[in-house]
Every structure is written in C-alpha cells, then in structure tokens.
C-alpha positions as CSV (number, residue, x, y, z in Angstrom):
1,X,13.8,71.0,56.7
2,X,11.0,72.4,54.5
3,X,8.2,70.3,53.2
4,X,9.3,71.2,49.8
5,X,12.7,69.7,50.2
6,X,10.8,66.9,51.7
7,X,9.1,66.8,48.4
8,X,11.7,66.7,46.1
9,X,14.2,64.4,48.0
10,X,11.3,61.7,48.0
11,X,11.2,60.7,44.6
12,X,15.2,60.8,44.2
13,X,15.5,58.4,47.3
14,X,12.9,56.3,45.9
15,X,15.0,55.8,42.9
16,X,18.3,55.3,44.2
17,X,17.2,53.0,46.6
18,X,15.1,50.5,43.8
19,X,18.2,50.7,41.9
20,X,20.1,49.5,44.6
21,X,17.8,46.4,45.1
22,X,17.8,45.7,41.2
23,X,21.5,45.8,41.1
24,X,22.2,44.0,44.3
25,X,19.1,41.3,42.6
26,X,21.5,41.5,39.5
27,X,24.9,40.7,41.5
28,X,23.7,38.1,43.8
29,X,22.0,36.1,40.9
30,X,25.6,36.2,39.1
31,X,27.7,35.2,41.5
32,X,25.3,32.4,41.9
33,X,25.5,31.2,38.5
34,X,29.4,31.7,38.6
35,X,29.3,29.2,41.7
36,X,27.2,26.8,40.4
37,X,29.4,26.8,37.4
38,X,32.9,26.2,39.7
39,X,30.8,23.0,41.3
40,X,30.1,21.7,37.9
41,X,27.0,22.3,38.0
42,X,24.8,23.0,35.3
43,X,22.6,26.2,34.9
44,X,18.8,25.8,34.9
45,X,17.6,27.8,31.5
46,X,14.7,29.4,32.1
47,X,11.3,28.1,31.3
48,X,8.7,29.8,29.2
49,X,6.0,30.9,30.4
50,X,3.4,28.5,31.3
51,X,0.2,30.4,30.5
52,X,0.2,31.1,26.5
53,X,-2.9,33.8,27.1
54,X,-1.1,36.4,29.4
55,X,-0.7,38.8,27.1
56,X,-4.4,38.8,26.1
57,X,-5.5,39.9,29.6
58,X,-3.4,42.1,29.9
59,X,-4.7,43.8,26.6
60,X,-8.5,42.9,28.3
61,X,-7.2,44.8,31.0
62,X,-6.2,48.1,29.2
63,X,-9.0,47.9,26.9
64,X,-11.7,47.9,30.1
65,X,-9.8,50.8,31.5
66,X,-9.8,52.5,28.5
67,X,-13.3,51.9,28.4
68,X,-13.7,53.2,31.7
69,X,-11.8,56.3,31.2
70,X,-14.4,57.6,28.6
71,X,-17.6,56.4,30.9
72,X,-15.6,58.7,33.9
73,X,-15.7,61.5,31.0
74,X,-19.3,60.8,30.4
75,X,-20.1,60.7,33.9
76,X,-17.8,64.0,34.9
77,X,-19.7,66.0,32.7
78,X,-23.3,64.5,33.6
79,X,-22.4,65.4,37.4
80,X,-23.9,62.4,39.0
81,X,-21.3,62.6,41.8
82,X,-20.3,65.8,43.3
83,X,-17.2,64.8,43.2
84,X,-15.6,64.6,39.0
85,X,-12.9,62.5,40.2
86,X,-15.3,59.5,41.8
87,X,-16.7,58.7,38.2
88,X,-12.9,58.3,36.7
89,X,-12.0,56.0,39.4
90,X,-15.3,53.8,40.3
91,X,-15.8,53.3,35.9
92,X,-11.9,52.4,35.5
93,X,-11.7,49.7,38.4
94,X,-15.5,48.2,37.2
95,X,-14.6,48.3,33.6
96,X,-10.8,46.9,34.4
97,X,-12.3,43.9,37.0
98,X,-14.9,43.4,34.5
99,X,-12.1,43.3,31.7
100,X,-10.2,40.8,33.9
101,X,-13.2,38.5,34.7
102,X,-14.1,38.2,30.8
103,X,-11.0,37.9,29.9
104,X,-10.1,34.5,32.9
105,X,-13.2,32.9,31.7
106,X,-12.8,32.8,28.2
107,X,-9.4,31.7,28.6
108,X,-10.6,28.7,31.1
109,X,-13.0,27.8,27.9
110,X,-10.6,27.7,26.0
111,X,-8.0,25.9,27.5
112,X,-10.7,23.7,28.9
113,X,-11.7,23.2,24.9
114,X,-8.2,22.3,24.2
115,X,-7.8,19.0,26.5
C-alpha cells in the first residue's frame, strides 16, 4: 500500500474507531441505568460541578495563548531563532502556563477569602 493511502485511511480509522468507544460508552451506561431501575434502585443525578471558577481558567488559558501567538509573530519576524516555528511554540506554552498559574492562584485567594 502507498503512503498516501496510508495517509488518508488514518484519519477515517481514527474516527470510526472513537465513535465506536463513544457509542459503546453511551450503550453500556444505559443498560446500566435500565438495571438499576429493574432492582429498584434509584438513579444517582449528577452533581454539579464542584469548582465554580473552571470556566475562568479556561478563558486565562486562551487568553495567554492568544497572547502568546502575537509574541511568536513578534518574534518570527525579529528572527531570534533560526527556526520561525520555535518562537510560536516556546511564547504559546509560557504565556498558556503562565495563564494557568495566575489564573490557580487567584482562584485559591479567592476561595481562600470566601471561608
């Protein structure tokens, strides 16, 4: 077989064989429930979530690699590295990490303000 086939076979694989977990996730959770319910047994409901601030770091998150996208422009076209790509990827995970850092410790202040 050709690499190209290869190539293209890859991504099709790769989706029929998550859709097969998600579905197989889908049917065995059911038939779960549908036991539990010939038992008499009642249905946990599902919880919310526990931590109220996970959407902001997620949002602290994109903003840093937003952030770090236009500091890879700035360094592409400065040519510190020889390589344009290394300034994308090395300002995206600092500005991201750094995001994420921020973002745990103002949330600990917070929560630690609360109780």
């Amino acid at each position: 077989m050709s690499v190209e086939i290869i190539g293209v076979f890859i991504p099709i694989v790769g989706l029929l064989v998550g859709g097969a977990i998600a579905i197989v996730a889908i049917v065995s959770d059911h038939r779960q429930k549908i036991a539990m319910v010939k038992n008499g047994m009642e249905i946990p409901k599902r919880k919310p979530s526990s931590n109220p601030l996970g959407g902001f770091r997620f949002g602290a998150l994109m903003v840093g690699v937003a952030i770090g996208i236009i500091v890879g422009g700035i360094i592409e076209n400065s040519g510190v590295f020889s390589s344009p790509e290394v300034g994308y990827f090395s300002s995206i995970f600092l500005f991201g990490g750094a995001a994420q850092i921020l973002a745990i410790l103002y949330m600990n202040k917070k929560l630690q303000h609360k109780n």
